[in-house]
VEXDOKE-15652 format. One record per atom (N, C-alpha, C): atom name; x, y, z. Coordinates in steps of 0.001 Angstrom, whole numbers, plus 500000, padded with zeros to 6 digits. Layout:
<sites>
+-------+--------+--------+--------+
| atomo |   east |  north |     up |
+-------+--------+--------+--------+
|    CA |      X |      Y |      Z |
...
+-------+--------+--------+--------+
</sites>
This chain:
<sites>
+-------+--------+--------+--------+
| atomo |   east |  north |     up |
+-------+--------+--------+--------+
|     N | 055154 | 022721 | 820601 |
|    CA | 055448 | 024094 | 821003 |
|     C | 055627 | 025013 | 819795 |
|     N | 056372 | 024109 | 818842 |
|    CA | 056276 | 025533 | 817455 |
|     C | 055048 | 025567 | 817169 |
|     N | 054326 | 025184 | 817005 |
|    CA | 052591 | 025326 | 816381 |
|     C | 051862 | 025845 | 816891 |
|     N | 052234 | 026876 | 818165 |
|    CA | 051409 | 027832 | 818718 |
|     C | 052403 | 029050 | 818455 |
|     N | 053490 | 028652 | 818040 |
|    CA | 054582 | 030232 | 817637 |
|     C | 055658 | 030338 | 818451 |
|     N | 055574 | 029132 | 819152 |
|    CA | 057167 | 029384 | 819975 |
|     C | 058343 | 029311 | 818949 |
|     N | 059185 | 030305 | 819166 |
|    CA | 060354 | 030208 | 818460 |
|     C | 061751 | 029222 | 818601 |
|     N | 061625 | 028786 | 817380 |
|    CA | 062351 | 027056 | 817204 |
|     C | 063603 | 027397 | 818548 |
|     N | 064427 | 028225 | 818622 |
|    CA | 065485 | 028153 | 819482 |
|     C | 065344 | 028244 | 821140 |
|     N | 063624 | 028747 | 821456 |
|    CA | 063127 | 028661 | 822414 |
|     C | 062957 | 026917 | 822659 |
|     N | 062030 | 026632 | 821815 |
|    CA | 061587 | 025074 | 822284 |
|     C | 062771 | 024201 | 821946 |
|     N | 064213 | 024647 | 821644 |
|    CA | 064936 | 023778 | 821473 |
|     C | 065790 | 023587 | 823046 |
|     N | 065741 | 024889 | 823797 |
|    CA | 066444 | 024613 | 824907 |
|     C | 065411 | 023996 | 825650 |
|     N | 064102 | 024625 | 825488 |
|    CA | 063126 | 024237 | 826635 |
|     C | 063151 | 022591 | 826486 |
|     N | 063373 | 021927 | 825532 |
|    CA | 063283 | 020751 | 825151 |
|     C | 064825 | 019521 | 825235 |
|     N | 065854 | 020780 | 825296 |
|    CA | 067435 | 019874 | 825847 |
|     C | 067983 | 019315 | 824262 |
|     N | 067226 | 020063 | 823011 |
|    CA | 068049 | 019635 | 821918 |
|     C | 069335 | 020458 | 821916 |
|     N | 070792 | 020279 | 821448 |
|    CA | 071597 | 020463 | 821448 |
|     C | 071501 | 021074 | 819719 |
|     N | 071488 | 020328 | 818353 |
|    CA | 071876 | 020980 | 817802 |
|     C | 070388 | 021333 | 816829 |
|     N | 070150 | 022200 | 816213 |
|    CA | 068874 | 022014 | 814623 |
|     C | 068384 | 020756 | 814229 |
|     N | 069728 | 020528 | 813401 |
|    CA | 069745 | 018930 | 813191 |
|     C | 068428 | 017774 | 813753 |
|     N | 069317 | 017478 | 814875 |
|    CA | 068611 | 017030 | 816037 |
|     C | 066890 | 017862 | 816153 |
|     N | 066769 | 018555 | 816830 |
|    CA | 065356 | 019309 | 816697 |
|     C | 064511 | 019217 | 815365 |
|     N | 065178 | 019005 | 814109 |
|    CA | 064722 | 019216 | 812924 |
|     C | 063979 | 017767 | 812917 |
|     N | 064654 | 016805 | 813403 |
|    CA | 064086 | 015338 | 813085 |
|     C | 063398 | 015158 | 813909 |
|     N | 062525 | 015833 | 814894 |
|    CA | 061699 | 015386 | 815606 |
|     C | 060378 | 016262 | 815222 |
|     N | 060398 | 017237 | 814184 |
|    CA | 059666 | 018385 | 813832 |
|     C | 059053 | 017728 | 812697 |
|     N | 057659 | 017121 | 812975 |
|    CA | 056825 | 016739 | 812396 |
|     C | 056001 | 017719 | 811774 |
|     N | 055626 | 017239 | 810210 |
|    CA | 054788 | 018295 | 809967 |
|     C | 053410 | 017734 | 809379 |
|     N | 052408 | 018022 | 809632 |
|    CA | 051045 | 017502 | 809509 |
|     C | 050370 | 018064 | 808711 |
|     N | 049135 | 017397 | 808251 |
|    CA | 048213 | 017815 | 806903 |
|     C | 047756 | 019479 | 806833 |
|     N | 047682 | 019347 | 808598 |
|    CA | 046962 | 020753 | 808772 |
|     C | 047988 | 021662 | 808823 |
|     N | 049237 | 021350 | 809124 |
|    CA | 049791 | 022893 | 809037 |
|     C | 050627 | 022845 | 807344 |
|     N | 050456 | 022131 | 807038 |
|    CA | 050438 | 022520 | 805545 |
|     C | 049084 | 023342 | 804447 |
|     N | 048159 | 023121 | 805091 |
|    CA | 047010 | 023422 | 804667 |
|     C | 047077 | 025148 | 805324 |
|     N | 047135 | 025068 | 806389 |
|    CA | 047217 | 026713 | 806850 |
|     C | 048416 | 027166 | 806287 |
|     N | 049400 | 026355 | 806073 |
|    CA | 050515 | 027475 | 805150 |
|     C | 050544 | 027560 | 804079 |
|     N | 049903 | 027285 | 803613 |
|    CA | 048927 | 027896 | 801871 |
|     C | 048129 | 028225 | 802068 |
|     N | 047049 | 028440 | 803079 |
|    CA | 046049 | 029628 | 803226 |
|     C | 046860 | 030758 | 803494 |
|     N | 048118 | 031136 | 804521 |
|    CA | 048756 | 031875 | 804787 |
|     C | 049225 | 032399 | 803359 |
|     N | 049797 | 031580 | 802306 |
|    CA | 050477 | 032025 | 801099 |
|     C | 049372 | 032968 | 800544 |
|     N | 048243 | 032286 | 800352 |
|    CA | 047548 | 033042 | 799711 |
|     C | 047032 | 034110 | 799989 |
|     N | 046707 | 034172 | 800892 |
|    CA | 046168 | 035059 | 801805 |
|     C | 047410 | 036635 | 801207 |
|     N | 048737 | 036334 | 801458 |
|    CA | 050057 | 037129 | 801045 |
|     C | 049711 | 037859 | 799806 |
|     N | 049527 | 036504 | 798978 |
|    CA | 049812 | 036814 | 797305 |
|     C | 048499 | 037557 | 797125 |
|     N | 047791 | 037496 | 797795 |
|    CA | 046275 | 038282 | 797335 |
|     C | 046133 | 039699 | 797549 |
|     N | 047349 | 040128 | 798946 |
|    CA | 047618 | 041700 | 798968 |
|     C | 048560 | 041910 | 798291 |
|     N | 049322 | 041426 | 797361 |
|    CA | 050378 | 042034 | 796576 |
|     C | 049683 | 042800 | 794907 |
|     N | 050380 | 043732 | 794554 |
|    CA | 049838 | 044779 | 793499 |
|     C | 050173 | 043491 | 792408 |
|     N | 048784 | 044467 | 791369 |
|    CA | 048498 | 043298 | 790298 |
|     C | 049742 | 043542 | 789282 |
|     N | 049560 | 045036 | 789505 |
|    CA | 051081 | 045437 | 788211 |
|     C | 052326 | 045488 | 788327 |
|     N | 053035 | 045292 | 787064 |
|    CA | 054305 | 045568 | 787675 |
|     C | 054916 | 046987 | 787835 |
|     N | 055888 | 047680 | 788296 |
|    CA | 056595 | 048271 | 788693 |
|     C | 057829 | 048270 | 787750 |
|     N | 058108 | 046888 | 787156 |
|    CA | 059565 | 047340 | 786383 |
|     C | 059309 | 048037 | 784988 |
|     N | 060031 | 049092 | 784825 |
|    CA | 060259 | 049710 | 783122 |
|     C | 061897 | 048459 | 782496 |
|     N | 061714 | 048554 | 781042 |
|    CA | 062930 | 048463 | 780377 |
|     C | 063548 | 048639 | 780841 |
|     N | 064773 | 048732 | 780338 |
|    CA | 066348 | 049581 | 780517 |
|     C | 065989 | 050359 | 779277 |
|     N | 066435 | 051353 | 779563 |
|    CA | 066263 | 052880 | 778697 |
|     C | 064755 | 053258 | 778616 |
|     N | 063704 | 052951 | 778898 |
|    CA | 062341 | 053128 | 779076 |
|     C | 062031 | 054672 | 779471 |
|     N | 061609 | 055685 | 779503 |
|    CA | 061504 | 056817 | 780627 |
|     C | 060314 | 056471 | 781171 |
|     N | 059479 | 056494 | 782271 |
|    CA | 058535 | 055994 | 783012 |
|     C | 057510 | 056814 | 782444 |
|     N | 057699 | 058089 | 781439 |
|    CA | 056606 | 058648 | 780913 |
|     C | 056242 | 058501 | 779877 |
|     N | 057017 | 057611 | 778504 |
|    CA | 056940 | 057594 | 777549 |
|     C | 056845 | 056122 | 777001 |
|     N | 055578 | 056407 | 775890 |
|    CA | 055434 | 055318 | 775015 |
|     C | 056415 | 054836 | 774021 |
|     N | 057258 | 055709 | 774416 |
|    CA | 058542 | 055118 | 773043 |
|     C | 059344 | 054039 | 773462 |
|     N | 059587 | 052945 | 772442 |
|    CA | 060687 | 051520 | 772768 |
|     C | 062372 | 052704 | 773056 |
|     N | 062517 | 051748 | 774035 |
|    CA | 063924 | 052010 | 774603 |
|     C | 064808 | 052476 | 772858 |
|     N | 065885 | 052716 | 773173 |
|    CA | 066540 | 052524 | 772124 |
|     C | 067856 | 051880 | 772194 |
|     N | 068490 | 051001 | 771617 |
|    CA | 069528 | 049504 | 772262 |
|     C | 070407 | 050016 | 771553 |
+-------+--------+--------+--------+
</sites>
């Protein structure tokens, strides 16, 4: 039931587990959904911006000059 997207606390009642725990040890995980959750990763990391965003500390976002410490 999770491997079509049911949500773990759904298939845990639908299923009579009482605690995570319990549910957790019966939650097998297979070649293939490891394989789709690194296509998924990548898939992520491939829309994220190439640059960064952070300046120094003391940097002004317009200027080529080193901070001054």
């Amino acid at each position: 039931m999770v491997r079509p997207g049911i949500l773990d606390g759904v298939v845990m009642t639908l299923s009579g587990h009482k605690t995570p725990s319990i549910f957790d040890r019966y939650k097998i995980v297979s070649e293939a959904d490891l394989e789709r959750a690194a296509e998924r990763l990548q898939s992520h990391l491939a829309g994220q911006p190439t640059q960064s965003k952070i300046a120094p500390i003391g940097a002004h976002p317009n200027s080529d000059q080193e901070p001054k410490i």
